[in-house]
The first five atom37 places (N, CA, C, CB, O) and aatype in JSON, in Angstrom:
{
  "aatype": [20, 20, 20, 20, 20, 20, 20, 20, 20, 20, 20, 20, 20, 20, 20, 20, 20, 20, 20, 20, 20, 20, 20, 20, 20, 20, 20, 20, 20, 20, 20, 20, 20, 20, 20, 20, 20, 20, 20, 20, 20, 20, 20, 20, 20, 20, 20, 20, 20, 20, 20, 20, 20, 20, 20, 20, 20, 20, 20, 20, 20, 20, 20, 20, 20, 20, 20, 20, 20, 20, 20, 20, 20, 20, 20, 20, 20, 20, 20, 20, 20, 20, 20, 20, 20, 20, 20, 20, 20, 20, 20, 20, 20, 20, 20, 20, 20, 20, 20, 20, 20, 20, 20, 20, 20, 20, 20, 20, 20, 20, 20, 20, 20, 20, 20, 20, 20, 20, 20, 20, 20, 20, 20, 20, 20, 20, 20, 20, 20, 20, 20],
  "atom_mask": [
    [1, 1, 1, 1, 1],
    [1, 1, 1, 1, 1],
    [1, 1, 1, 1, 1],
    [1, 1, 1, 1, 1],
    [1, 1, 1, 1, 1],
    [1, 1, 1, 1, 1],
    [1, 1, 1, 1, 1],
    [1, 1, 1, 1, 1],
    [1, 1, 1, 1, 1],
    [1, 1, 1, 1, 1],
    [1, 1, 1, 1, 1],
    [1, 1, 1, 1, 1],
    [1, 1, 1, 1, 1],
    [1, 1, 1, 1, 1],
    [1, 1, 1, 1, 1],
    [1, 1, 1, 1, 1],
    [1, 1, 1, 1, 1],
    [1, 1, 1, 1, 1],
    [1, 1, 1, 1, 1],
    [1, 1, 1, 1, 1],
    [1, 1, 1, 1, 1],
    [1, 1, 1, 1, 1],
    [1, 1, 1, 1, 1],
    [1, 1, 1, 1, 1],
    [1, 1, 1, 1, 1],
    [1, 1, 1, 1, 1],
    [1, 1, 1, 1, 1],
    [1, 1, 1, 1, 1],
    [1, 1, 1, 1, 1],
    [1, 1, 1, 1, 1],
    [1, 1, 1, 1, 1],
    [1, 1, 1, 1, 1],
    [1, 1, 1, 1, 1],
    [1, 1, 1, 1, 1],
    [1, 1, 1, 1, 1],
    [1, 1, 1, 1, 1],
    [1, 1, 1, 1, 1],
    [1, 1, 1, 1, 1],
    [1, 1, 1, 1, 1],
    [1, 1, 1, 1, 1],
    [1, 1, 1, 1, 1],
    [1, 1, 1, 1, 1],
    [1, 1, 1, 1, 1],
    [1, 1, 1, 1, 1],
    [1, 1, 1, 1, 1],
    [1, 1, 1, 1, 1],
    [1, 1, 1, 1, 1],
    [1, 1, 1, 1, 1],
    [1, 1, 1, 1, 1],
    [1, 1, 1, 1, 1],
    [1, 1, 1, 1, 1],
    [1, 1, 1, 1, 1],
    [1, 1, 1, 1, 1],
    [1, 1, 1, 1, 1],
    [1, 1, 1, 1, 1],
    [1, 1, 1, 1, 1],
    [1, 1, 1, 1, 1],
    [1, 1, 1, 1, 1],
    [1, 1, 1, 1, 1],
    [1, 1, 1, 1, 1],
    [1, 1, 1, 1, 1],
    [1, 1, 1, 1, 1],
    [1, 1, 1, 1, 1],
    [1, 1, 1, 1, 1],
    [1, 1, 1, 1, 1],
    [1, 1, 1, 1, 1],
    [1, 1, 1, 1, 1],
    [1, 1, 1, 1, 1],
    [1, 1, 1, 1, 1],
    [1, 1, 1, 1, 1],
    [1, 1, 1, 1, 1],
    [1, 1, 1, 1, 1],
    [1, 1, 1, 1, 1],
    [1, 1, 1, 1, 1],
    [1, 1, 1, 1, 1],
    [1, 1, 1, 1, 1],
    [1, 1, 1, 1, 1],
    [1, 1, 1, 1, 1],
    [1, 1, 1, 1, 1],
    [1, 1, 1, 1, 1],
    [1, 1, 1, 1, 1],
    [1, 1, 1, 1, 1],
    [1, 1, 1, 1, 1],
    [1, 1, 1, 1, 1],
    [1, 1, 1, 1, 1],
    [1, 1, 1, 1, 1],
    [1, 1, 1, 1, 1],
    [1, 1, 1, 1, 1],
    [1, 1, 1, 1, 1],
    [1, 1, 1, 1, 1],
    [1, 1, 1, 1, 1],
    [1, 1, 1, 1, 1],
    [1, 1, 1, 1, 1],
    [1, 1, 1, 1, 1],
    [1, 1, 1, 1, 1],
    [1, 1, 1, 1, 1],
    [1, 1, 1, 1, 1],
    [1, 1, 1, 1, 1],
    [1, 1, 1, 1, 1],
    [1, 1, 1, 1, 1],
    [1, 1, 1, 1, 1],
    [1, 1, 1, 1, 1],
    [1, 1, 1, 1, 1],
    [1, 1, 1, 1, 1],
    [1, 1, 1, 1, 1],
    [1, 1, 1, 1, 1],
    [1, 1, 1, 1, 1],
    [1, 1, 1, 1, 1],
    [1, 1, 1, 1, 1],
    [1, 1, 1, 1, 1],
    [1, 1, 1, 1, 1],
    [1, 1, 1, 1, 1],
    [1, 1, 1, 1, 1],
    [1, 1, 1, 1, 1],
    [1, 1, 1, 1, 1],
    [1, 1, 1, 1, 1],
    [1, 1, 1, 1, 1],
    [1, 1, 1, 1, 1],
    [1, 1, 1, 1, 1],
    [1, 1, 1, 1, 1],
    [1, 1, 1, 1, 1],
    [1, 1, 1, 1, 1],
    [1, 1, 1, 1, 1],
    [1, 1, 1, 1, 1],
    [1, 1, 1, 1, 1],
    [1, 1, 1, 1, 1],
    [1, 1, 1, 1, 1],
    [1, 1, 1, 1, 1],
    [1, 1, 1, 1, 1],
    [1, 1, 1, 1, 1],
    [1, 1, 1, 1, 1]
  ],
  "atom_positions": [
    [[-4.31, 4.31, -0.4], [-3.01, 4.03, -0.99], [-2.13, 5.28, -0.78], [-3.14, 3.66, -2.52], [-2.38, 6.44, -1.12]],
    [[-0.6, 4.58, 0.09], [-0.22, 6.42, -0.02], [0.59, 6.81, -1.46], [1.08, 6.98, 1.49], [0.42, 6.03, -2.4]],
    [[1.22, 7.64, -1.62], [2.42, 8.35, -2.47], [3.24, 7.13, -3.16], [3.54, 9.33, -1.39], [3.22, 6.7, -4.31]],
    [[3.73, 6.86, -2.38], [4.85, 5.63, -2.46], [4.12, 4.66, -3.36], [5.28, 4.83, -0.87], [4.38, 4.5, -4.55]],
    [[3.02, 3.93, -2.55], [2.2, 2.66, -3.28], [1.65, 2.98, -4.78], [0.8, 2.25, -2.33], [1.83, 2.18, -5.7]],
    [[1.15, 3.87, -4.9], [0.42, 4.92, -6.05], [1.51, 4.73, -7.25], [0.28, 6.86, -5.48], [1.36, 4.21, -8.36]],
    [[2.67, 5.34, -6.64], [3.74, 5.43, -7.97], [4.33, 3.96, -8.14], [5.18, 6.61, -7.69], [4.76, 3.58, -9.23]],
    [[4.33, 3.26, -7.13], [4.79, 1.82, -7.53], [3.76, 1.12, -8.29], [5.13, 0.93, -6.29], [4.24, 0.21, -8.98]],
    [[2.6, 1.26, -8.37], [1.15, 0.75, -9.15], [1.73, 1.5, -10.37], [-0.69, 1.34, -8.47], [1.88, 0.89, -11.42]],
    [[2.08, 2.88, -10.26], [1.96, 2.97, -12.03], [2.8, 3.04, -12.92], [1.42, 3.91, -12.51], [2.64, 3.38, -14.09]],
    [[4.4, 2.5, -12.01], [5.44, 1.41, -12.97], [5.09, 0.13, -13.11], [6.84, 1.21, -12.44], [5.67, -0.63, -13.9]],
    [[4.12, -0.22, -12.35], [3.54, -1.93, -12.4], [2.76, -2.16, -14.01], [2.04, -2.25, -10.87], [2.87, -3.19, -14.69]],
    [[1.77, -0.59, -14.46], [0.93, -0.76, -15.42], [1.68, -0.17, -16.15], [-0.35, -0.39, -15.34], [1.19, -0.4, -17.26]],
    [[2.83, 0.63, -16.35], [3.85, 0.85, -17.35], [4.42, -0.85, -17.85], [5.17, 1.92, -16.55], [4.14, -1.29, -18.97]],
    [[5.18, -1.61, -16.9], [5.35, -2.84, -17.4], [4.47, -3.68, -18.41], [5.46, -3.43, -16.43], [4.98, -4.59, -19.07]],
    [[3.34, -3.41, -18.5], [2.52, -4.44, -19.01], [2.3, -3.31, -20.78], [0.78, -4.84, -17.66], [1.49, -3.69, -21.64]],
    [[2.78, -2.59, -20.89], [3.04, -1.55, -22.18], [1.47, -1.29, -22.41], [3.99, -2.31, -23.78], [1.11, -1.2, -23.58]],
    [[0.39, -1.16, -21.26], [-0.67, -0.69, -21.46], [-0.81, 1.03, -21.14], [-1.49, -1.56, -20.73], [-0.98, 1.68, -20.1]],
    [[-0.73, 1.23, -21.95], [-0.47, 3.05, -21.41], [-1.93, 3.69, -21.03], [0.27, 4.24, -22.94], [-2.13, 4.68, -20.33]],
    [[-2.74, 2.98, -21.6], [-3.58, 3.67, -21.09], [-4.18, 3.03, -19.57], [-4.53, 3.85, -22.18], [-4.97, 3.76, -18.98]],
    [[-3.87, 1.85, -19.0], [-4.41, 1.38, -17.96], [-3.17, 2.23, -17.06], [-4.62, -0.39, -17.94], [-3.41, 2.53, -15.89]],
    [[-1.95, 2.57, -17.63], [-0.89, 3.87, -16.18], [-1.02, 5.15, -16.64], [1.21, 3.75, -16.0], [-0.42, 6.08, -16.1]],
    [[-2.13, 5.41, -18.08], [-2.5, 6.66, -17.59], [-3.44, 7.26, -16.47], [-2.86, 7.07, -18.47], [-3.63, 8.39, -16.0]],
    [[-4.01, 5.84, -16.24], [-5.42, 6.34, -15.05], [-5.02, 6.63, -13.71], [-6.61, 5.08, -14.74], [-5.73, 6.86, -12.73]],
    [[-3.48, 6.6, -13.86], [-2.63, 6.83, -12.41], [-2.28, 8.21, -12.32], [-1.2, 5.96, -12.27], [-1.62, 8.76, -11.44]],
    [[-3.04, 8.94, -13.87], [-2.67, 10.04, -13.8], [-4.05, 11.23, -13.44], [-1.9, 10.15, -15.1], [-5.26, 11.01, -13.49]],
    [[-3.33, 12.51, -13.07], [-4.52, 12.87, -13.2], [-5.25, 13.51, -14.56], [-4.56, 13.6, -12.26], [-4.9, 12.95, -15.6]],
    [[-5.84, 14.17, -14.66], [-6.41, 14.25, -16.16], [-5.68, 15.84, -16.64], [-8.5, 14.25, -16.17], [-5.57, 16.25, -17.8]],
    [[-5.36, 16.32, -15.74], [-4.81, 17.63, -16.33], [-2.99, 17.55, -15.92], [-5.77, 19.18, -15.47], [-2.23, 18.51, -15.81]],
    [[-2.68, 16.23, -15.76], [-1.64, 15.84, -15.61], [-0.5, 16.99, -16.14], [-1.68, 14.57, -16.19], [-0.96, 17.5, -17.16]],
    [[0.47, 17.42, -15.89], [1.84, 17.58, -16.37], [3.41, 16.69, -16.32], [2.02, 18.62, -15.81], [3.92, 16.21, -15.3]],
    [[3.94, 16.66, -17.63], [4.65, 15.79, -17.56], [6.08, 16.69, -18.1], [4.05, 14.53, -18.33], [5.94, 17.4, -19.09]],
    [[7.08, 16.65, -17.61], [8.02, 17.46, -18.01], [9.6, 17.01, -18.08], [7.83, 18.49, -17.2], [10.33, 16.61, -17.18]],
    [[9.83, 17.19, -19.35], [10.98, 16.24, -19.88], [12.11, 17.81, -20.25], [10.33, 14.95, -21.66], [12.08, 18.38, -21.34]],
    [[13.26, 18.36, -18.78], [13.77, 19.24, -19.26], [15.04, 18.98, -19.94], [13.81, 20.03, -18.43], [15.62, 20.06, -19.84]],
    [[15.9, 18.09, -20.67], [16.66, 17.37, -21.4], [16.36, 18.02, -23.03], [16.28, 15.76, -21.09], [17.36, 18.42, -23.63]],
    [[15.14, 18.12, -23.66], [14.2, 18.38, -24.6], [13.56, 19.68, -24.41], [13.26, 17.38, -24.62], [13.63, 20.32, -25.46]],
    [[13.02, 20.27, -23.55], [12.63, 21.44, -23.69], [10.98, 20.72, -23.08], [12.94, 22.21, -25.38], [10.36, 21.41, -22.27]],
    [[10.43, 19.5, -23.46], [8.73, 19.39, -23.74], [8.13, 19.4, -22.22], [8.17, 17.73, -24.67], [8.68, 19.26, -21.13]],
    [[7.04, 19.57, -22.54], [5.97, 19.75, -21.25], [4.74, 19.09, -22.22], [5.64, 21.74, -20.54], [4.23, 19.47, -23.27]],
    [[4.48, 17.86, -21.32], [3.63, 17.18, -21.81], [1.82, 17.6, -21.07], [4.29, 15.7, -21.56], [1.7, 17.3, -19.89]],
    [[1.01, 18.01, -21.53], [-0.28, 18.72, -20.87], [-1.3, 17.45, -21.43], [-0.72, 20.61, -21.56], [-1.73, 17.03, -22.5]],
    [[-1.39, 17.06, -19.68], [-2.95, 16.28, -19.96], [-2.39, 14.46, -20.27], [-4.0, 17.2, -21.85], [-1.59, 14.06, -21.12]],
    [[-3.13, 13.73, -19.3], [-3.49, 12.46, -19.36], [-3.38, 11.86, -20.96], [-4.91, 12.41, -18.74], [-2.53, 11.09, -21.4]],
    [[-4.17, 12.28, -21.46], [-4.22, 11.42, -23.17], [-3.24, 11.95, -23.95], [-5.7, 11.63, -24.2], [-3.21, 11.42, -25.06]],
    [[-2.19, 13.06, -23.73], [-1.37, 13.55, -24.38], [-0.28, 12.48, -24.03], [-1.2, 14.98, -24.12], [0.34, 11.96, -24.96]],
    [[0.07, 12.06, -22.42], [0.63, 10.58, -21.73], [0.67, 9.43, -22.87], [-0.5, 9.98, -20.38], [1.55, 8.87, -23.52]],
    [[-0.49, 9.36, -22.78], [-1.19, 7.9, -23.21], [-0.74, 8.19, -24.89], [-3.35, 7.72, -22.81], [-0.27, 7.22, -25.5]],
    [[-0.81, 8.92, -25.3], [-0.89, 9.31, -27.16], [0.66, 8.6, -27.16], [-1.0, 11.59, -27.89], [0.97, 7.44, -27.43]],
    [[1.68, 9.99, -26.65], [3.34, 9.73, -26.68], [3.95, 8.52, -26.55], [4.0, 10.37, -25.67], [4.7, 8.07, -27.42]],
    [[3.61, 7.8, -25.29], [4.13, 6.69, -24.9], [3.57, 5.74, -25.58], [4.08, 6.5, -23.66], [4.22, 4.7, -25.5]],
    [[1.92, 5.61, -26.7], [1.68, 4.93, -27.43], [2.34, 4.83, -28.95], [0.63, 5.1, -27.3], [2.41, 3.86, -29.71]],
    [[2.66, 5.82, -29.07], [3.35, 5.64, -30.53], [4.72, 5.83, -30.61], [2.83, 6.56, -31.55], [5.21, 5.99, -31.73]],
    [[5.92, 5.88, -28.96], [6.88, 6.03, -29.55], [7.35, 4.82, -30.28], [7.65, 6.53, -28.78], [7.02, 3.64, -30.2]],
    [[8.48, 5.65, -31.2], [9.04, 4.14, -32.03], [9.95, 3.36, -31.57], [9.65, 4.3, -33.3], [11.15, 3.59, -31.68]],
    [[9.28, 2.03, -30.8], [9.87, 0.99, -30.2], [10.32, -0.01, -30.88], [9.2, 0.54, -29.43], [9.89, -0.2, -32.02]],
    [[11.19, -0.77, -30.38], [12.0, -1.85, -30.93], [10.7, -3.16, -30.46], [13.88, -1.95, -30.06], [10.28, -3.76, -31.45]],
    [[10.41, -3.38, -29.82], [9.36, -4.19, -29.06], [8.79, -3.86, -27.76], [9.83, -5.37, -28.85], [9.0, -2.67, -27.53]],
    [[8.23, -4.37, -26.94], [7.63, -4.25, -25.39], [8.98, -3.43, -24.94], [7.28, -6.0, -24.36], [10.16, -3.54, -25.3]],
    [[8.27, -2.48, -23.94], [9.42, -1.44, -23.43], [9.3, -2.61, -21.76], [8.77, 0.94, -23.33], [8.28, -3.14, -21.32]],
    [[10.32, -2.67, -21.37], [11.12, -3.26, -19.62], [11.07, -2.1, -18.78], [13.08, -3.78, -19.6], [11.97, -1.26, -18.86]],
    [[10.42, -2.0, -18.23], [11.4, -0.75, -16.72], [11.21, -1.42, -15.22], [10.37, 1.35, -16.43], [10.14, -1.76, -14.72]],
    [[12.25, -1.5, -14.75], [12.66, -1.99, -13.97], [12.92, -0.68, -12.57], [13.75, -2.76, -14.68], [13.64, 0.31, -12.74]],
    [[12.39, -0.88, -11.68], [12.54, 0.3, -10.42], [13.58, 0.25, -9.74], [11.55, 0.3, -9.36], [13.25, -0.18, -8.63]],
    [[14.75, 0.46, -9.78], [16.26, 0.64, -8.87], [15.7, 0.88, -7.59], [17.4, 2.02, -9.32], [15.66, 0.17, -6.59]],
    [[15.28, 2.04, -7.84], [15.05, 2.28, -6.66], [13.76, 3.54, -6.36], [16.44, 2.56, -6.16], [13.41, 4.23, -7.32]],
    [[13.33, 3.7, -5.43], [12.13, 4.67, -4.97], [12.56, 5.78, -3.33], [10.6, 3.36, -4.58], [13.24, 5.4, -2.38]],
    [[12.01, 6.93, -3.48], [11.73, 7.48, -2.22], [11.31, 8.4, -2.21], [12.48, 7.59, -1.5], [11.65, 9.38, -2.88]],
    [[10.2, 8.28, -1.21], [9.29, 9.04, -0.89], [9.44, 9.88, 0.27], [8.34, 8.38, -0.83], [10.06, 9.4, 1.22]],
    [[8.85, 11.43, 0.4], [8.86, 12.54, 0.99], [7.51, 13.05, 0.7], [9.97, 13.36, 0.6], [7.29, 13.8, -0.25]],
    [[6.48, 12.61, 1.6], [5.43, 13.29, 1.59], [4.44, 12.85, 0.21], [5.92, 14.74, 1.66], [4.03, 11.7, 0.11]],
    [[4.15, 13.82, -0.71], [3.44, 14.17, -1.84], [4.78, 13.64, -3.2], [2.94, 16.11, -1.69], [4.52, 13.15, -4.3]],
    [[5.72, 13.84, -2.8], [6.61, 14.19, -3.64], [7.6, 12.46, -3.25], [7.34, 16.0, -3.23], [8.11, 12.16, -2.18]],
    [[7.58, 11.51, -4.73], [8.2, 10.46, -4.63], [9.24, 10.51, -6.2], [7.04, 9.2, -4.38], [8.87, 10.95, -7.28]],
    [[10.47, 9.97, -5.9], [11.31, 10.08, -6.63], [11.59, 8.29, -7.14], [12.43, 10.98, -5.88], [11.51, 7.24, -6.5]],
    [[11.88, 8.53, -8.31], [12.09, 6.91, -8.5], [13.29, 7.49, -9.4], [10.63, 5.7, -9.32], [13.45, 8.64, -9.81]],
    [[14.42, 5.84, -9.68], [15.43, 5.44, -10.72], [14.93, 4.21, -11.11], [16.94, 5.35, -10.27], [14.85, 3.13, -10.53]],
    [[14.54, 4.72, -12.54], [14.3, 3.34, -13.03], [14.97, 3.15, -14.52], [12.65, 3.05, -13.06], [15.23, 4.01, -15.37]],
    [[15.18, 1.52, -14.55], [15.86, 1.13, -15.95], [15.21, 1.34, -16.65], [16.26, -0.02, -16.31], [14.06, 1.35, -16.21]],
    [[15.33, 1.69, -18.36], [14.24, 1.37, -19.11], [14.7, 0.9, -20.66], [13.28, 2.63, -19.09], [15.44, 1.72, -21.22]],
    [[14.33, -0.42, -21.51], [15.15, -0.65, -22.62], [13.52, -1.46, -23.46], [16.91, -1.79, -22.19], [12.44, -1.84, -23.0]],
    [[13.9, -1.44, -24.31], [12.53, -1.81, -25.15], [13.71, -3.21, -26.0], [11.61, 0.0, -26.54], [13.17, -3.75, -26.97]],
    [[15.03, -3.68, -25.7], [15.66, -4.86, -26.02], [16.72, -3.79, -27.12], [14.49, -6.31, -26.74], [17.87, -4.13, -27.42]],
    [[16.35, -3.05, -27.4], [17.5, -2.37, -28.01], [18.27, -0.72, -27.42], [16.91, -2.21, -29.46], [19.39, -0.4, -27.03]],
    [[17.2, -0.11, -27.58], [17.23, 1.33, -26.54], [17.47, 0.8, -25.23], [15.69, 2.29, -26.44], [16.77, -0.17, -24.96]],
    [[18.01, 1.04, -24.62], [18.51, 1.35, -22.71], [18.8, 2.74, -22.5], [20.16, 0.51, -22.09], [19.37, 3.51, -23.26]],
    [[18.17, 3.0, -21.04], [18.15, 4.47, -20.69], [18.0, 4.06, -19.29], [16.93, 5.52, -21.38], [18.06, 2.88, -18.94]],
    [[17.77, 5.37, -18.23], [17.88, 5.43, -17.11], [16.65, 6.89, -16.78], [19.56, 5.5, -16.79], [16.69, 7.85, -17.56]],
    [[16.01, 6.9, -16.04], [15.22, 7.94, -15.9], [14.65, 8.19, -14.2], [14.07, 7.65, -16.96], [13.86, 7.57, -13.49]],
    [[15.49, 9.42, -13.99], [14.9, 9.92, -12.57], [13.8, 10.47, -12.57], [15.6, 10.81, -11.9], [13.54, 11.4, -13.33]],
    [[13.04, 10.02, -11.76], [11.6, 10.63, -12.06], [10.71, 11.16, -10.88], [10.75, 9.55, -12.73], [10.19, 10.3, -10.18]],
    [[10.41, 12.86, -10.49], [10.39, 13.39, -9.54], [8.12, 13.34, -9.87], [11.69, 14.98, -9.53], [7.4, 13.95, -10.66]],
    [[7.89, 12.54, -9.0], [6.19, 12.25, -9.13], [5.95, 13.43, -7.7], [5.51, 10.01, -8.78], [6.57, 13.7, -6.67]],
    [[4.96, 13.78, -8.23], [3.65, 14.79, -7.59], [2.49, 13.97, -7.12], [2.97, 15.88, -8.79], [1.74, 13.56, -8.02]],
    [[2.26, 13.73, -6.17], [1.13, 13.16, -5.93], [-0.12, 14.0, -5.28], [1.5, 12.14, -5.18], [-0.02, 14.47, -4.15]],
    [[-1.16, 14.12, -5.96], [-2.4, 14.74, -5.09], [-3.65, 14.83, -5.86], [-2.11, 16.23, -4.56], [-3.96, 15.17, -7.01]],
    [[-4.27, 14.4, -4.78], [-6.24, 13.91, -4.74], [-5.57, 12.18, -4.99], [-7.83, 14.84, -6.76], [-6.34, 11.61, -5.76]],
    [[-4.85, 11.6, -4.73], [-4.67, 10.07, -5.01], [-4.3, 9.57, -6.48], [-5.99, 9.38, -4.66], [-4.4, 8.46, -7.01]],
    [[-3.79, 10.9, -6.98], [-2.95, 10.36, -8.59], [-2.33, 11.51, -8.45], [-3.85, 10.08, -10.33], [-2.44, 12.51, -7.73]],
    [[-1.21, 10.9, -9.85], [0.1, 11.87, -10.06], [-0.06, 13.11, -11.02], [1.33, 11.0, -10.71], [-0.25, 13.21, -12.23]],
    [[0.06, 13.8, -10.24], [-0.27, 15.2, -10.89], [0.59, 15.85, -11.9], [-0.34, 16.17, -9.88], [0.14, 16.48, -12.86]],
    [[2.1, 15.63, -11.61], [3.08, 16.14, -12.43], [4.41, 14.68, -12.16], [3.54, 18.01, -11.83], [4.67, 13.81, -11.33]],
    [[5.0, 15.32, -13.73], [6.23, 14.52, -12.95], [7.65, 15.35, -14.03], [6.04, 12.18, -13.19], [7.52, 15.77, -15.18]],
    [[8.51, 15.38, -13.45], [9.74, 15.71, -13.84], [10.93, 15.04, -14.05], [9.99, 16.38, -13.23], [11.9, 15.05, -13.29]],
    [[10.83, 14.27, -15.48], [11.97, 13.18, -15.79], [13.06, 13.64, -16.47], [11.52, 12.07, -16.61], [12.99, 14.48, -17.36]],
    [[14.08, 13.13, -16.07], [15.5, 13.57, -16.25], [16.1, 11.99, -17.04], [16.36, 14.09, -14.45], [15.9, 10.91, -16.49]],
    [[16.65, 12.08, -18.06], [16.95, 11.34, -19.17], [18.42, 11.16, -18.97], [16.53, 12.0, -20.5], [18.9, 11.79, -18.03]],
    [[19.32, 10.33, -19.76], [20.57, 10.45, -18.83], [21.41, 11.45, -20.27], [21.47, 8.47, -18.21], [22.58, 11.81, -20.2]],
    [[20.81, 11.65, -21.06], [21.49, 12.73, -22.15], [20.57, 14.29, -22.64], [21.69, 11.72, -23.71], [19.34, 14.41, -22.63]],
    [[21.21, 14.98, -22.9], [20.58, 16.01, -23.67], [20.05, 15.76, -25.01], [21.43, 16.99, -23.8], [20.97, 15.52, -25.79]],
    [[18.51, 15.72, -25.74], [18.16, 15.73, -26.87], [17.36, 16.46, -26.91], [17.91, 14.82, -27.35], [16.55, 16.85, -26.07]],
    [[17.61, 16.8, -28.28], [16.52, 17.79, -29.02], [14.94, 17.33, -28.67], [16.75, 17.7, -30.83], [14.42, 16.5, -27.93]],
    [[14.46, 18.35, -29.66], [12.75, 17.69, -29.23], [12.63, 17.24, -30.27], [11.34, 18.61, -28.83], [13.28, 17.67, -31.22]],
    [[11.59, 16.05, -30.37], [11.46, 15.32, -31.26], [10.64, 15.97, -32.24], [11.09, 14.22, -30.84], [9.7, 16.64, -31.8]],
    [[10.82, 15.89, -33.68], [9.35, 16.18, -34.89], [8.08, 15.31, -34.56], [9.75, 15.65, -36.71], [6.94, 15.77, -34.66]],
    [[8.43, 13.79, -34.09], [7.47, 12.99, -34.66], [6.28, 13.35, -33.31], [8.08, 11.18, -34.96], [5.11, 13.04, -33.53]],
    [[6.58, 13.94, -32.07], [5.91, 13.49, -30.99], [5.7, 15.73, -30.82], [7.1, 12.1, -29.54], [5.65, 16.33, -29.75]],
    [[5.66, 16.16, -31.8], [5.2, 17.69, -31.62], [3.89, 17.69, -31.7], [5.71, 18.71, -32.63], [3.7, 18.72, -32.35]],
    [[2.77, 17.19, -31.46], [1.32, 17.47, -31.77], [1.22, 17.1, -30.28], [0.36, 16.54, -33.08], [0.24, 17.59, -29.7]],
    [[1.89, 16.48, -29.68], [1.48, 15.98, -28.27], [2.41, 17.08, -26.68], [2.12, 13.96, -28.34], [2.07, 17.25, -25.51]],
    [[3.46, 17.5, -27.39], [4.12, 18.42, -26.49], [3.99, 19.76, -26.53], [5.29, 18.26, -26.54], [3.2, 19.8, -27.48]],
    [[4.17, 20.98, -26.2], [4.55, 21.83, -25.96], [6.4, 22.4, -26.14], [3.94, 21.71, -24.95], [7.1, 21.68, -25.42]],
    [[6.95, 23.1, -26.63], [8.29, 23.13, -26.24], [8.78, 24.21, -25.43], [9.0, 23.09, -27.28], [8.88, 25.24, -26.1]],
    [[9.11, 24.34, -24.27], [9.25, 25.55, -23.57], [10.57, 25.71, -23.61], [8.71, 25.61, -22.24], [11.22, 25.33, -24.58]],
    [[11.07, 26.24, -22.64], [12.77, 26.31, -22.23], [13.04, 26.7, -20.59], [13.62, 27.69, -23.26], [12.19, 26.98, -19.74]],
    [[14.03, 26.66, -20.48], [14.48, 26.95, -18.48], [14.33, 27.92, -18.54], [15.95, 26.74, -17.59], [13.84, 28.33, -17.49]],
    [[14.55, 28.99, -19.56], [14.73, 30.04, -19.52], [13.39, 31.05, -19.28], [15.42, 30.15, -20.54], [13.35, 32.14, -18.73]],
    [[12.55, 30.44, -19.78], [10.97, 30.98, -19.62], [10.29, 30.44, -18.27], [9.97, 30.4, -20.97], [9.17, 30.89, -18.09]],
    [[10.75, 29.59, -17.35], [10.61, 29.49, -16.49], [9.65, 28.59, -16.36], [10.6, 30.4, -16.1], [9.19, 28.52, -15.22]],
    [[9.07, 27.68, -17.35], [8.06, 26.8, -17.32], [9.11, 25.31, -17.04], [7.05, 26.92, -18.88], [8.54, 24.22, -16.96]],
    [[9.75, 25.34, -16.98], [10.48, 23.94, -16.35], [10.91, 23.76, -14.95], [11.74, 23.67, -17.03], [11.43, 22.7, -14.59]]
  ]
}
């Protein structure tokens, strides 16, 4: 499976709001990095934890605008609304050993970091150079 196919499989298992069947798209020491917020998400089940308990309106939708791939490195725009929330998220995927190693999502606003989802992030800044 290359880059491209890989990240399209794991908006396929995002759709189905099983987080843990599109965490296995990840790798286990995964990084996930949300610089909007400051967080750096460390590790596969830290994935799976966040995206399991955020507070949703119902089943989250994401829909893929669009994709492209360069090598290791695939970029997607995708919709995303749970029927009340709507958002937009560019999302810069890492691919290597055949899962996504990192990814770097860009939100379409600036927010704080959340209280409820601090046991699962890290908070860094640009400024420290971890983003």
């Amino acid at each position: 499976m290359n880059p491209k196919q890989l990240v399209l499989a794991f908006w396929d298992a995002m759709k189905t709001n099983d987080f843990v069947q599109a965490g296995e798209w990840l790798s286990p020491d995964f990084e996930g990095v949300w610089p909007q917020s400051g967080e750096l998400i460390i590790g596969r089940d830290n994935f799976v934890a966040i995206n399991s308990f955020y507070p949703a309106n119902g089943n989250w939708l994401f829909n893929v605008n669009s994709i492209v791939c360069d090598g290791a490195t695939v970029v997607t725009d995708v919709s995303i609304s749970d029927g009340v929330q709507k958002a937009r998220a560019i999302t810069f995927h890492t691919v290597e050993n055949g899962l996504i190693s990192k990814q770097k999502e860009f939100w379409p606003d600036d927010m704080e970091a959340q209280e409820w989802r601090a046991k699962w992030v890290k908070v860094v800044s640009e400024e420290q150079g971890s983003l």
